[in-house]
C-alpha positions in Angstrom: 1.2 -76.1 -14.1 4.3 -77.6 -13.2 6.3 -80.5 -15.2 8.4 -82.6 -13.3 10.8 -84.6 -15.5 12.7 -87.5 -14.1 15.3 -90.1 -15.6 16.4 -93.3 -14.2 19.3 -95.4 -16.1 17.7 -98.6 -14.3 14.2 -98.6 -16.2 13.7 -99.4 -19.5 14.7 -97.5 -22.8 10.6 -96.8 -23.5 10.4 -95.5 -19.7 13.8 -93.9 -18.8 12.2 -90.3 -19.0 9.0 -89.8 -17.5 6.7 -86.5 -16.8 4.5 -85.8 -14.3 2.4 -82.7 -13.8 2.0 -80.7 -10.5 -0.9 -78.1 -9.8 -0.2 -75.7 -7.5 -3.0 -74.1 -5.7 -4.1 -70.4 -5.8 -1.8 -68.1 -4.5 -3.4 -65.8 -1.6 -3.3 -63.1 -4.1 -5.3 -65.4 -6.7 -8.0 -66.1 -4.1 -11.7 -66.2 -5.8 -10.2 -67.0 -9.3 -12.5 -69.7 -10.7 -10.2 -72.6 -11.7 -10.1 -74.0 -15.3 -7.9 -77.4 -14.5 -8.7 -80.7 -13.5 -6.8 -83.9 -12.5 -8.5 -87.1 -13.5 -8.2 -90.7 -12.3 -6.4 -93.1 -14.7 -8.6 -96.3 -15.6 -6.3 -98.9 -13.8 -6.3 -96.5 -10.5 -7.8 -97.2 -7.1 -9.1 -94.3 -4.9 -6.3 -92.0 -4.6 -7.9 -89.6 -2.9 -7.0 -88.1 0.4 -9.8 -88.3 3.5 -11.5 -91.4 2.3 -14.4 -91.9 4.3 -17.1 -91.7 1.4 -19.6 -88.3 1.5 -18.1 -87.0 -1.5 -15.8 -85.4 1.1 -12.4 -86.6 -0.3 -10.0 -84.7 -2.8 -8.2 -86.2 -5.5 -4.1 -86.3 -5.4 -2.9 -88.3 -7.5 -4.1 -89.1 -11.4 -3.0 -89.9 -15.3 -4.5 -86.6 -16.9 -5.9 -83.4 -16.6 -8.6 -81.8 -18.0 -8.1 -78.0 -19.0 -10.5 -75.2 -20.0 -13.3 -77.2 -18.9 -16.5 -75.3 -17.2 -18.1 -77.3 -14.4 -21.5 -77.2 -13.2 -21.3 -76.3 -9.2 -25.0 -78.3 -8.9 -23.3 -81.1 -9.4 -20.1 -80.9 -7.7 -20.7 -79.3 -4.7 -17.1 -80.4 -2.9 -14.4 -79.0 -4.3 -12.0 -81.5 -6.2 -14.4 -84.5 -5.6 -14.5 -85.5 -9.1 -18.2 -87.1 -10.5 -19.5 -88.0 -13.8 -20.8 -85.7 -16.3 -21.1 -81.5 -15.1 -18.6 -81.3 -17.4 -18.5 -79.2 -20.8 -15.3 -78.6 -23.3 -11.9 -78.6 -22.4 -8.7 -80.6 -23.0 -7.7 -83.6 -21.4 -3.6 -84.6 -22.0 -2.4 -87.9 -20.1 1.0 -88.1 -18.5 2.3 -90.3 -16.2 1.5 -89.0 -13.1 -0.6 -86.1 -12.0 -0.9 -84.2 -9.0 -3.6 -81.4 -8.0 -3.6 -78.6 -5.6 -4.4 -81.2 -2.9 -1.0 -83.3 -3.0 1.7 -82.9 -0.4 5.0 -82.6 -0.4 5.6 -85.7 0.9 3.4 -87.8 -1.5 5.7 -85.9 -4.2 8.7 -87.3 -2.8 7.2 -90.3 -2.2 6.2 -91.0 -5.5 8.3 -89.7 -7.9 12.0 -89.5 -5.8 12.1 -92.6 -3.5 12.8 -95.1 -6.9 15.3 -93.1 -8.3 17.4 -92.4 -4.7 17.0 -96.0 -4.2 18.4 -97.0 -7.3 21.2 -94.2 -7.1 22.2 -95.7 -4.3 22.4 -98.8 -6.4 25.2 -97.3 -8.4 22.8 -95.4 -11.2 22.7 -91.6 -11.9 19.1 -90.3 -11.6 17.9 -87.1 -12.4 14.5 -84.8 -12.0 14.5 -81.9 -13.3 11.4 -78.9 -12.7 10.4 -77.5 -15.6 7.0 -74.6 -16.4 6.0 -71.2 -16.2 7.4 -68.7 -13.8 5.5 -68.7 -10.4 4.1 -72.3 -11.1 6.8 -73.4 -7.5 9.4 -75.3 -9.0 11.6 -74.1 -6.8 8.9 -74.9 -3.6 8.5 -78.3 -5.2 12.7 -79.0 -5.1 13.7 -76.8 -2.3 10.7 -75.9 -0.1 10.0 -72.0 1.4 12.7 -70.0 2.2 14.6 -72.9 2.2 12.6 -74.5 5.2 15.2 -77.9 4.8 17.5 -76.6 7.4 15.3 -76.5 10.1 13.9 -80.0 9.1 17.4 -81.5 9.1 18.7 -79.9 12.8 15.4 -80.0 14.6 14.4 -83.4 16.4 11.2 -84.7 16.9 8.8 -86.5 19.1 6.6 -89.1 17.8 4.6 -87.7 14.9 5.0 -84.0 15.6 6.8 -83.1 12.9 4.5 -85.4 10.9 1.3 -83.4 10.9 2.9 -80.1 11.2 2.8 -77.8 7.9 6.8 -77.1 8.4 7.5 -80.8 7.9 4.8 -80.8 4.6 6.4 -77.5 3.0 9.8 -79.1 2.9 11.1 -79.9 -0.7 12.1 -83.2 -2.0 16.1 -82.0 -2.2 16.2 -81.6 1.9 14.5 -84.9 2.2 16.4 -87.0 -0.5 19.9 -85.8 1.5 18.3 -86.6 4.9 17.4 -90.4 3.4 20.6 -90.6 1.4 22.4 -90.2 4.6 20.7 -92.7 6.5 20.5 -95.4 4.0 24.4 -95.3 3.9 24.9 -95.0 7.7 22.6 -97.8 7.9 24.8 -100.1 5.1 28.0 -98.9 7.1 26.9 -100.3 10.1 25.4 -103.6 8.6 29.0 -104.2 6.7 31.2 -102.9 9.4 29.8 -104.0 12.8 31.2 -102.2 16.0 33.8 -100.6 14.4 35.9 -100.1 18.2 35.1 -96.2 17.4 32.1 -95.6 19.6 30.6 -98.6 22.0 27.0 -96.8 22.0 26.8 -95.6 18.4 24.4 -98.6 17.5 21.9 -97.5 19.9 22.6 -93.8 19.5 21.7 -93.5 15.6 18.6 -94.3 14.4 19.4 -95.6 11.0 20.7 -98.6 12.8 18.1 -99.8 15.0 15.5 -99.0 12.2 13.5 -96.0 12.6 14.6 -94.7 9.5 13.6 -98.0 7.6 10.9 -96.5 5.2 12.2 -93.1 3.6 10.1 -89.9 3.5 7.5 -90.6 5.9 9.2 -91.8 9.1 11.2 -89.2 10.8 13.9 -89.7 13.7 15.5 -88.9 17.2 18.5 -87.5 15.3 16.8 -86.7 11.5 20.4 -87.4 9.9 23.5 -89.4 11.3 26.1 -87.1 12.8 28.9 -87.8 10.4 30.4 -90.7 8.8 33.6 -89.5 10.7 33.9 -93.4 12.4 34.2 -95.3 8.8 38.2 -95.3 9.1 39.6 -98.4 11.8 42.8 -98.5 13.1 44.9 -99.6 10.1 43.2 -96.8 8.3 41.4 -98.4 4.8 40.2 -102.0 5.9 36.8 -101.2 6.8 34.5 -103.3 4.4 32.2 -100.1 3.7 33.1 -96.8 3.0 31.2 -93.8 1.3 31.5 -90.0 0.8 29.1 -87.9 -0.3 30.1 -84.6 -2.4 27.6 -81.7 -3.6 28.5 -79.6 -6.8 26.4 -76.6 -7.2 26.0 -75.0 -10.9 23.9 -72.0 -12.8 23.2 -71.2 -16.1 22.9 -67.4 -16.4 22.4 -66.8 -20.0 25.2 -68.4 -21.8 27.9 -68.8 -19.0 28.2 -71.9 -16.1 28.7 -70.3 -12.8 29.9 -72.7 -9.9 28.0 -71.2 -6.8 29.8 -73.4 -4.3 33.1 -71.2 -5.0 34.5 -68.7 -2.4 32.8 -65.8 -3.2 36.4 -64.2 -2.2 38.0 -66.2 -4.8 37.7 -65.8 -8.7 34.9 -67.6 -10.6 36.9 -70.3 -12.8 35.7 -70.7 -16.2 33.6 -73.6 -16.5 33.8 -76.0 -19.6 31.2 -78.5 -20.4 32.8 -82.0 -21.7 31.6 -85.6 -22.3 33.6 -88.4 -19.7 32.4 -91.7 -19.9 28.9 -91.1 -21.1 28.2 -88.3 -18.9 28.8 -85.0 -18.8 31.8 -83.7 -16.4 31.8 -79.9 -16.0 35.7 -79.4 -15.9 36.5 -76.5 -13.5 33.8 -76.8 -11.2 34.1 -78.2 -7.6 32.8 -80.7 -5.4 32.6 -80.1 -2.0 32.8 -83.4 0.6 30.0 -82.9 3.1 29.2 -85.7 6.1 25.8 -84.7 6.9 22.5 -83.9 5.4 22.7 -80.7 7.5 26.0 -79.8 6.3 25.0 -80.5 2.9 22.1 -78.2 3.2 24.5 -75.0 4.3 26.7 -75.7 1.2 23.4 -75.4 -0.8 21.7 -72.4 1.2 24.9 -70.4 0.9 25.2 -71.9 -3.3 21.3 -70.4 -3.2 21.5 -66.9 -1.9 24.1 -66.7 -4.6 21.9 -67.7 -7.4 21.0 -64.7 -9.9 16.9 -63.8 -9.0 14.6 -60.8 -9.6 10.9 -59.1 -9.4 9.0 -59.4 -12.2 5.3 -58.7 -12.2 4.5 -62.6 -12.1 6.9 -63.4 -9.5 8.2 -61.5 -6.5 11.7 -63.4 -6.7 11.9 -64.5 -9.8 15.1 -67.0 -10.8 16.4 -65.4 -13.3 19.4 -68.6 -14.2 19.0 -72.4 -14.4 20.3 -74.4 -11.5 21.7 -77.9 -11.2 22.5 -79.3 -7.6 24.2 -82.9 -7.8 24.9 -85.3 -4.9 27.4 -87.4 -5.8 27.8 -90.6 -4.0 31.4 -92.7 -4.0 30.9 -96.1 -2.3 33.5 -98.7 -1.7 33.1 -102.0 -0.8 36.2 -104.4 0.2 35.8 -108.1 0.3 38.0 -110.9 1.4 37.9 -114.4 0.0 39.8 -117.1 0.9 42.2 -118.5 -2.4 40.8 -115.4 -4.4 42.3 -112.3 -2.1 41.1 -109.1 -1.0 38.2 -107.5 -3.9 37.5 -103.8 -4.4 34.2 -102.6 -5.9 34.4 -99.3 -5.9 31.1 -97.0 -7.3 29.9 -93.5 -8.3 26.7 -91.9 -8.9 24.8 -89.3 -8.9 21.4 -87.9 -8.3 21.0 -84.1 -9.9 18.3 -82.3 -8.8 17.5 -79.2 -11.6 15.3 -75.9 -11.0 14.9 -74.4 -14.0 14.0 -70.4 -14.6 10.3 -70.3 -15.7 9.0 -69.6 -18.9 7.7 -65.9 -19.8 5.6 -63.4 -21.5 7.3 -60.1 -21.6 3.6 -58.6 -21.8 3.0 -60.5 -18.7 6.0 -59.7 -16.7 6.2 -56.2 -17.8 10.2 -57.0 -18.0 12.7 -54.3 -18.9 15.9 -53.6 -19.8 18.3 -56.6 -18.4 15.4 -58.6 -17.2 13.6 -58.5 -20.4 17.1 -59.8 -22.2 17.0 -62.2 -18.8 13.7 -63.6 -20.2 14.9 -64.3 -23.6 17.5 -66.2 -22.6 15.5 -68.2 -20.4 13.0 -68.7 -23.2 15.4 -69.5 -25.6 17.4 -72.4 -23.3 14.0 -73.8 -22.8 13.1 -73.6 -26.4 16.4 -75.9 -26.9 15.8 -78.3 -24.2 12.4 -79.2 -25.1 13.7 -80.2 -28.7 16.4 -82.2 -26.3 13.9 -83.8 -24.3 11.4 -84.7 -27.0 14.5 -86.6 -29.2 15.0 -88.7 -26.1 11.5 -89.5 -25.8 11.0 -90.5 -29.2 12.9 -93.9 -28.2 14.4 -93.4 -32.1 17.5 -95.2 -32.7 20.0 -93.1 -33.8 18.1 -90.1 -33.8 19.5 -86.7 -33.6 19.7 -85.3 -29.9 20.7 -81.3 -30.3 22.9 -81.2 -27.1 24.8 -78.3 -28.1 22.7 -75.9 -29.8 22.5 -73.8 -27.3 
């Protein structure tokens, strides 16, 4: 199981955090294990199953609770994850707010759970989701993807719907797409507020955010997956364009008890990171932020942040991260207005979207871990152990309630 947290300033106080559960399926290594979990439809929910078609041939994606321990009856569910009634017996069912099974794509992931919050970061709110569950459950495939598989999805073009039904363009995580879409949605407002800015007569028809391709995030791909740069925002006169943005990455891991910035030179020395309270949120003073003008250049700032992250075999997990890590896109946009008797306006606005893969949670009778990676495990356990009491004092929706930020 897999818990995927996200926060969004814009909903209300009862629903600004939210979980929902992912179930990965069996690993090749796990094939012939009997499976003990079950995702169930909510009352209010339509058919959310994938295939259609009737037959008892479609699989479930997409519920409000799972059922776990349960035993069920093969002579009356002959199609695996076509959920009937009754065949059922024991088990646990907890409710969440969205569930996923073994069946559910990446891009229904993204879909569903990231798509509100980029929108409304782009809006001018901070948004975060944050991976959280034992180790091997994919947190990191769920954010990230394989072997970092979002490079290749942001440089390689595509024809039609190619890249749609291929399993490259499925395994990709939601960070890779959410920079991809981030991109075009500002490219597209540029060119909206700006018009033919005199820098390039064919851009309109060269870009696909501008003559719509892009228009519905995640599932749509284009000629050129991500605008070039945002190199032609400046005009002649140098800040009079009525839109500008920049988009900046900071990179951060939490190995044990110390903040590492993994977007620093490896040739230069690691700053020491402190941890302070600005304006309601929390500014990590030391750490740097890296300008980037494309998704793909974004994604070779976090590839190079990534093969510096701390990981390790344990007997659960072949690579293993053994720190916390916290990728942010921050997003500056500035807006310039001129009206007549009133002057020239500025609106100027920051926000940010942090994307979190946590280190799983362990059993060191489980991951037969030793030495450092046993003391690895504790203080993964412990940090977890903390953040839990963190996350359910925000939940509570207590006034006033006591929120232990800093006990670890």
């Amino acid at each position: 199981l897999e818990y995927i947290f996200y926060r969004n300033t814009t909903m209300g106080a009862t629903t600004n955090i939210q979980v929902a559960v992912r179930v990965r399926p069996f690993l090749p290594a796990e094939a012939g294990s009997k499976s003990c979990i079950e995702v169930l439809p909510g009352d209010d929910q339509a058919d959310l199953s994938n295939g259609g078609g009737g037959g008892g041939q479609s699989r479930l994606t997409q519920g409000k609770s799972v059922r776990i321990g349960f035993h069920r009856h093969q002579a009356h569910h002959p199609h695996d994850g076509h959920t009937q009634g009754g065949g059922h017996s024991e088990g646990h069912t907890f409710t969440f707010d969205k569930c996923f099974s073994g069946h559910a794509t990446q891009v229904e992931i993204y879909q569903t759970l990231v798509v509100p919050l980029l929108t409304a970061c782009l809006d001018g709110y901070n948004a975060t989701t944050l991976a959280y569950g034992q180790t091997g459950a994919g947190k990191t495939y769920t954010t990230l993807g394989p072997n970092l598989s979002g490079s290749a999805f942001l440089s390689q073009p595509t024809n039609g719907n190619e890249q749609l039904n291929s399993p490259e363009y499925d395994s990709v995580g939601i960070l890779p797409r959410a920079l991809r879409d981030i991109f075009i949605k500002l490219e597209q407002k540029r060119l909206s507020l700006n018009g033919s800015d005199g820098n390039s007569e064919n851009e309109a028809n060269d870009n696909p955010a501008a003559n719509g391709e892009a228009s519905e995030l995640g599932i749509h791909p284009t000629k050129s997956p991500v605008p070039k740069s945002n190199k032609h925002q400046t005009s002649s006169n140098g800040e009079n364009l009525p839109f500008h943005y920049q988009v900046k990455l900071q990179f951060l891991e939490l190995y044990g008890e110390e903040v590492r910035d993994l977007l620093t030179a490896p040739d230069k020395a690691q700053p020491k990171i402190m941890i302070r309270d600005k304006n309601g949120d929390a500014e990590a003073l030391g750490a740097v932020e890296i300008p980037v003008s494309s998704a793909q250049e974004a994604m070779v700032c976090l590839t190079r942040g990534m093969l510096r992250r701390v990981t390790g075999a344990t007997s659960m997990n072949a690579e293993s991260s053994r720190s916390h890590a916290i990728m942010s896109v921050i997003i500056e946009q500035t807006s310039r207005s001129f009206v007549e008797g009133e002057g020239k306006t500025l609106v100027a606005q920051r926000s940010k979207f942090n994307f979190v893969d946590l280190a799983g949670s362990e059993r060191q009778k489980r991951t037969n871990a030793k030495g450092q990676r046993m003391k690895e495990g504790i203080n993964i356990n412990k940090g977890l152990l903390i953040l839990g009491n963190v996350i359910s004092a925000l939940a509570s929706g207590e006034k006033g309630k006591f929120v232990p930020f800093r006990d670890s």
